[in-house]
C-alpha positions as a Python dict, from the first residue, in 0.01 Angstrom:
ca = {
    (1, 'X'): (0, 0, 0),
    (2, 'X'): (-329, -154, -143),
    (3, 'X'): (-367, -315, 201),
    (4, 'X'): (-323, 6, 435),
    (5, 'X'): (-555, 147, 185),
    (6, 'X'): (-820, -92, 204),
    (7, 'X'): (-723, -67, 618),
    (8, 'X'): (-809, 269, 634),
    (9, 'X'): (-1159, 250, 415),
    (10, 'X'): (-1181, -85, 674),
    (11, 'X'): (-1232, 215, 960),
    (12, 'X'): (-1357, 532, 773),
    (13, 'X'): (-1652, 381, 558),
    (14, 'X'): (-1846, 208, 848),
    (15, 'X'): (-1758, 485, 1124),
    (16, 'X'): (-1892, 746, 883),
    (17, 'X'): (-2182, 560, 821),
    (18, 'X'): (-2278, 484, 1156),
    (19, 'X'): (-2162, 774, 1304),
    (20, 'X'): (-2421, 977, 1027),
    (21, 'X'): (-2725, 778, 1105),
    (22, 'X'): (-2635, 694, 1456),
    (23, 'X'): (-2581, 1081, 1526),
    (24, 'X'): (-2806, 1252, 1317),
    (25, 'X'): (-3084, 1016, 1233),
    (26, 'X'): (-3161, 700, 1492),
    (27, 'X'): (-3050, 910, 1826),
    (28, 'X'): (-3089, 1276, 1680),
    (29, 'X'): (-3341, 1375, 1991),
    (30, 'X'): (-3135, 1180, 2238),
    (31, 'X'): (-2830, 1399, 2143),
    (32, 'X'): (-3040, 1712, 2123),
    (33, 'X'): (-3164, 1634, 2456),
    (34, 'X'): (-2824, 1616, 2612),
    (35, 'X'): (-2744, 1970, 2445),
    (36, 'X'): (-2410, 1915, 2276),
    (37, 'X'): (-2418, 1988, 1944),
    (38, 'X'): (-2429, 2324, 1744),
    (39, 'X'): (-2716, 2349, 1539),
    (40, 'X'): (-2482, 2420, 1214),
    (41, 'X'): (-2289, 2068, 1245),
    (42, 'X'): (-1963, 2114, 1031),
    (43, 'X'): (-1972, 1719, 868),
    (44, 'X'): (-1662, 1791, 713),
    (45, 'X'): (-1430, 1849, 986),
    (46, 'X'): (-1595, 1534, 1161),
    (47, 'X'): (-1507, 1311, 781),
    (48, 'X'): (-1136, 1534, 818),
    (49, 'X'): (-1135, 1381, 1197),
    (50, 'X'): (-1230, 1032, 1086),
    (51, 'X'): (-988, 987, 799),
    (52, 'X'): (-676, 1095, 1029),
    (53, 'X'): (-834, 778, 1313),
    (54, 'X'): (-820, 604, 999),
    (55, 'X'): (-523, 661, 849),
    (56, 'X'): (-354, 586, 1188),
    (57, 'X'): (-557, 252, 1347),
    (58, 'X'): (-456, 104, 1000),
    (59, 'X'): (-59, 176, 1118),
    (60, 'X'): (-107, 23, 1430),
    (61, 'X'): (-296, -232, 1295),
    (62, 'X'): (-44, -312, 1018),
    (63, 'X'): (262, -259, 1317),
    (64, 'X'): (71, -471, 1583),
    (65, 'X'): (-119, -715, 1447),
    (66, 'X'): (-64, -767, 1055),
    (67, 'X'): (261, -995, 1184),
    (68, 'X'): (58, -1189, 1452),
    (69, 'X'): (45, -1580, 1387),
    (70, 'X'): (-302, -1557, 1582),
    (71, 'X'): (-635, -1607, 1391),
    (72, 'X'): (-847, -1385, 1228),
    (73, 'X'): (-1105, -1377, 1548),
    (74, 'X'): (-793, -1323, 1756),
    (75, 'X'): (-657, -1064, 1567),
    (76, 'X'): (-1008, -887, 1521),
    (77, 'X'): (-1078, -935, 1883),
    (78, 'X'): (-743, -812, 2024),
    (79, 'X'): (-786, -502, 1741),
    (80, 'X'): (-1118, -451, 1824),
    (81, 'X'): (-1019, -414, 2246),
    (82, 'X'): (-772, -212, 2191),
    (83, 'X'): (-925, 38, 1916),
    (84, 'X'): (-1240, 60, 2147),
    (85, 'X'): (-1094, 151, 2470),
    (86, 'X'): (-861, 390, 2261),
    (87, 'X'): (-1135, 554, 2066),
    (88, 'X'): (-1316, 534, 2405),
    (89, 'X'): (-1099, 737, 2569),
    (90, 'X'): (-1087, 1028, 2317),
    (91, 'X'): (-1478, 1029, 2201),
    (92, 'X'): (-1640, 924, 2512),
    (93, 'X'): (-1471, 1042, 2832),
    (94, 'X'): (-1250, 1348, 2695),
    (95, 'X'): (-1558, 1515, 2513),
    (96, 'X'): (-1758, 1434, 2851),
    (97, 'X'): (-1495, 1592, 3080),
    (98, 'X'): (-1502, 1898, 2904),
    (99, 'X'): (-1754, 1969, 2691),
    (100, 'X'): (-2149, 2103, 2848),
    (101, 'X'): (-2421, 1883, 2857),
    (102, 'X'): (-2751, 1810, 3025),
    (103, 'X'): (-2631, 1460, 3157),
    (104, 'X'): (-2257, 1318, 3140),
    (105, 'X'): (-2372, 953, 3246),
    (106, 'X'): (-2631, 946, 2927),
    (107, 'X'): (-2344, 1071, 2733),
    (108, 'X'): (-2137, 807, 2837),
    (109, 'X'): (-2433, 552, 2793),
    (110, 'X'): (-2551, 656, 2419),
    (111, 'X'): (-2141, 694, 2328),
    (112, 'X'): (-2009, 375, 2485),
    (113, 'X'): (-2304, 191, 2265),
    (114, 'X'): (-2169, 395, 1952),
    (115, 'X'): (-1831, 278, 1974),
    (116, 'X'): (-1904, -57, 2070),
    (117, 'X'): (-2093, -97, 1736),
    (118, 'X'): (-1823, 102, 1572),
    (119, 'X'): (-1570, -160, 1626),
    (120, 'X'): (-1787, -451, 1617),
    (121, 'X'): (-1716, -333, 1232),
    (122, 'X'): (-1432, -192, 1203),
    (123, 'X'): (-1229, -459, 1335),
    (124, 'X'): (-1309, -790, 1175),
    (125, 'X'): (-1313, -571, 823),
    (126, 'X'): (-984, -453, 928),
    (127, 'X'): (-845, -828, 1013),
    (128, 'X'): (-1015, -906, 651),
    (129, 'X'): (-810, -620, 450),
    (130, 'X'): (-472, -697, 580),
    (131, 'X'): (-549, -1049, 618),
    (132, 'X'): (-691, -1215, 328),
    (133, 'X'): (-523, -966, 100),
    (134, 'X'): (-225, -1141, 274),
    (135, 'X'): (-308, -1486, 194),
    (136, 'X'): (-405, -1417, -144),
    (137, 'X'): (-59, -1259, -212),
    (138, 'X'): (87, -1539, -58),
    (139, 'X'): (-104, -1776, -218),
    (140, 'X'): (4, -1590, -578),
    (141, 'X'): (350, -1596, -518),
}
């Protein structure tokens, strides 16, 4: 449990992070620009949102990976792939099919960057909770 715990803080504190300053600080005009946003941002349902992606990449990561014999850069990298084009798929090209905006390709520009740094993170950090919490238990016993 301590694992799938730290998993899930492996996703949520880094994507909140960057998703706070990345949003709302460092591209705040470029967003504005692309007029997406309400002006009254609800932070909580986006931290609500967040925890659920965290809650279940740590499942798949513990049912996918967390068994692999590979390394920890293989099981980072193949994480990280698979997590981006996932989280891809739902933040980047969903919200730009349907929501309004001034320009869907600088959406998709400023948002692909976003989640590329977003699992540059989140995925080795994952690899490191279930990993070498692994081999430290092993280790122990």
């Amino acid at each position: 449990m301590r694992r799938f715990v730290l998993g899930v803080l492996a996703y949520l504190v880094p994507t909140f992070a960057l998703g706070f300053v990345w949003h709302l600080v460092l591209f705040e005009n470029y967003y504005r620009a692309l007029h997406i946003y309400r002006d009254d941002i609800i932070i909580p349902l986006g931290f609500l949102s967040m925890l659920i992606q965290a809650a279940l990449f740590a499942w798949m990561y513990e049912k996918v990976f967390d068994g692999s014999t590979g390394s920890f850069a293989s099981r980072s990298l193949g994480y990280g792939v698979l997590g981006a084009v996932l989280s891809w798929s739902f933040t980047t090209l969903a919200v730009a099919a349907k929501n309004l905006m001034s320009s869907v390709p600088y959406y998709l520009l400023i948002e692909t960057g976003f989640t590329l740094a977003q699992w540059l993170m989140v995925a080795p950090l994952t690899a490191l909770a279930f990993g070498e919490l692994k081999v430290r238990a092993t280790a122990k016993a």
